[in-house]
C-alpha angles and dihedrals in degrees: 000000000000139000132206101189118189127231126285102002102099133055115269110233127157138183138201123217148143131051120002121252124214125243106228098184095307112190120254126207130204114252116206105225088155088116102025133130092227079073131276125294126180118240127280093021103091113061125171136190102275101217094071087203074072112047097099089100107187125215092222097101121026104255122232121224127195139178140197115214108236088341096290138090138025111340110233132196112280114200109197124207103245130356121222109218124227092004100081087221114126124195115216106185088202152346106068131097141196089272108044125107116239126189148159107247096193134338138116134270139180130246113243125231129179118240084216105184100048106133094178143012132177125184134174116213104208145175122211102223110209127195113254098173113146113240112276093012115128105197106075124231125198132187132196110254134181113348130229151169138187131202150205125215137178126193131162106246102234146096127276133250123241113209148140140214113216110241101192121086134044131294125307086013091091123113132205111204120198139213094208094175082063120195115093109308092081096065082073107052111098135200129211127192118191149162112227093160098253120152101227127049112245141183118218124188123201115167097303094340128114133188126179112199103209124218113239140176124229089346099315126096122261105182127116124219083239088058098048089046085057098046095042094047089056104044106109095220087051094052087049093055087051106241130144129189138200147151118306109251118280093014129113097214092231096118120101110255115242134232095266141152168283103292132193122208098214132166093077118150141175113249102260118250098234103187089048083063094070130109095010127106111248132178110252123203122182124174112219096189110012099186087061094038092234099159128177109219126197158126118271144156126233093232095176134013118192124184139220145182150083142226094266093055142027111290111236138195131223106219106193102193138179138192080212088206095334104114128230114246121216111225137178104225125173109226 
């Protein structure tokens, strides 16, 4: 089974997971939360790993932070005030300015996957408030204590589609080509669309590469994307690798295809394996408003997984996860 979402119809949720990667003095970049709704903080105190494929930073190793005051000079060893795992954000209350150099020296951090075909996901941030109150006093006292946080999310369980839309060419004469199997063969399957000046329009097949030989008139090309949908649809060795093609959305079809090429499906990728997920700590990212990029960030544990699902329609599964006494970080992210 495989899924193409679109875009922006399903909630983004990603995870990190697997072997750790090392920090070599990876670049860090300020972050302006002066006016945030994460709270205030003044400039120059909240950095962050600049490579965002990076940011799961993991607690296994100690990381080590260094600065270089205004870009030049020797770097020394910066100790921030606090560090927010698995975030890769740091808060440093003083000492740094708009010109000076922040990295991670060394450390761990975790690789990010999407969780791509999440269609909700529900979470609750919470603080356990504990009494504090001295013996034989009346008046109670309590005191914030660990935080923690549980979630909900819902993915179909299936592989995901590689593809490509062609960008060259006028309007209506864009084609959207399909990996319809899914999981990761499909990011290396091309397609090539040229004028040869041939008269007819032809589809060709070598290993993962095709090439569409387009018809033309006195030199220039004549077919349609209609007419190329149709041919490429119907060509035998295209239907053995799996694609598909059709319009672009929105378009007719009508417009003449242009010499372009080659083209790449990417965006494949193999169905999860949901019940391995349990009982290992895993990075959690939700984004709570992805047109503003306001993500929450932490640890957690799958602790069930339920499925669901019949012939007739996707199957999906149900993720209950906990941060069982990791917090959530809140974290401005652009999408």
């Amino acid at each position: 089974m495989a899924l193409s979402p679109t875009p922006g119809s399903y909630v983004r949720v990603y995870r990190g997971s697997g072997a750790d990667q090392d920090y070599a003095d990876e670049a860090m970049e300020e972050v302006d939360f002066s006016d945030s709704k994460w709270g205030g903080y003044p400039r120059y105190t909240v950095w962050r790993i600049a490579d965002a494929s990076k940011r799961m930073m993991n607690d296994s190793t100690v990381p080590v932070f260094q600065f270089q005051n205004e870009g030049d000079g020797e770097w020394a060893t910066l100790m921030p005030d606090a560090i927010w795992y698995p975030s890769g954000y740091i808060y440093v209350a003083s000492g740094l300015d708009e010109g000076d150099f922040v990295r991670c020296h060394t450390g761990k951090y975790m690789v990010a996957s999407e969780i791509f075909g999440a269609t909700n996901a529900d979470f609750e941030d919470k603080t356990e408030m504990h009494d504090v109150t001295d013996f034989g006093k009346e008046a109670r006292e309590r005191f914030p204590g660990l935080d923690d946080w549980n979630a909900t999310i819902e993915a179909f369980v299936a592989s995901k589609c590689a593809e490509i839309t062609t960008s060259e060419g006028a309007a209506n004469s864009h084609i959207r080509v399909l990996h319809r199997t899914g999981g990761t063969a499909g990011n290396s399957i091309t397609i090539d669309f040229q004028n040869n000046g041939a008269a007819a329009l032809s589809v060709s097949v070598v290993a993962s590469d095709i090439t569409v030989d387009l018809g033309t008139d006195a030199g220039s090309p004549i077919s349609t994307a209609n007419e190329v949908i149709a041919a490429l649809n119907a060509d035998a060795d295209v239907q053995a690798l799996g694609v598909y093609a059709m319009r672009a959305a929105g378009e007719t079809g009508a417009g003449v295809v242009a010499d372009s090429g080659p083209y790449t499906l990417a965006g494949g990728a193999a169905e999860l394996d949901f019940a391995a997920m349990k009982g290992v700590r895993q990075v959690f990212a939700f984004y709570r408003d992805y047109d503003d990029g306001l993500m929450y960030v932490g640890f957690g544990y799958v602790d069930s997984v339920t499925g669901e699902g019949d012939p007739s329609s996707p199957a999906k599964a149900t993720l209950k996860v906990s941060g069982h006494n990791y917090p959530l970080r809140h974290v401005t992210e652009t999408p």
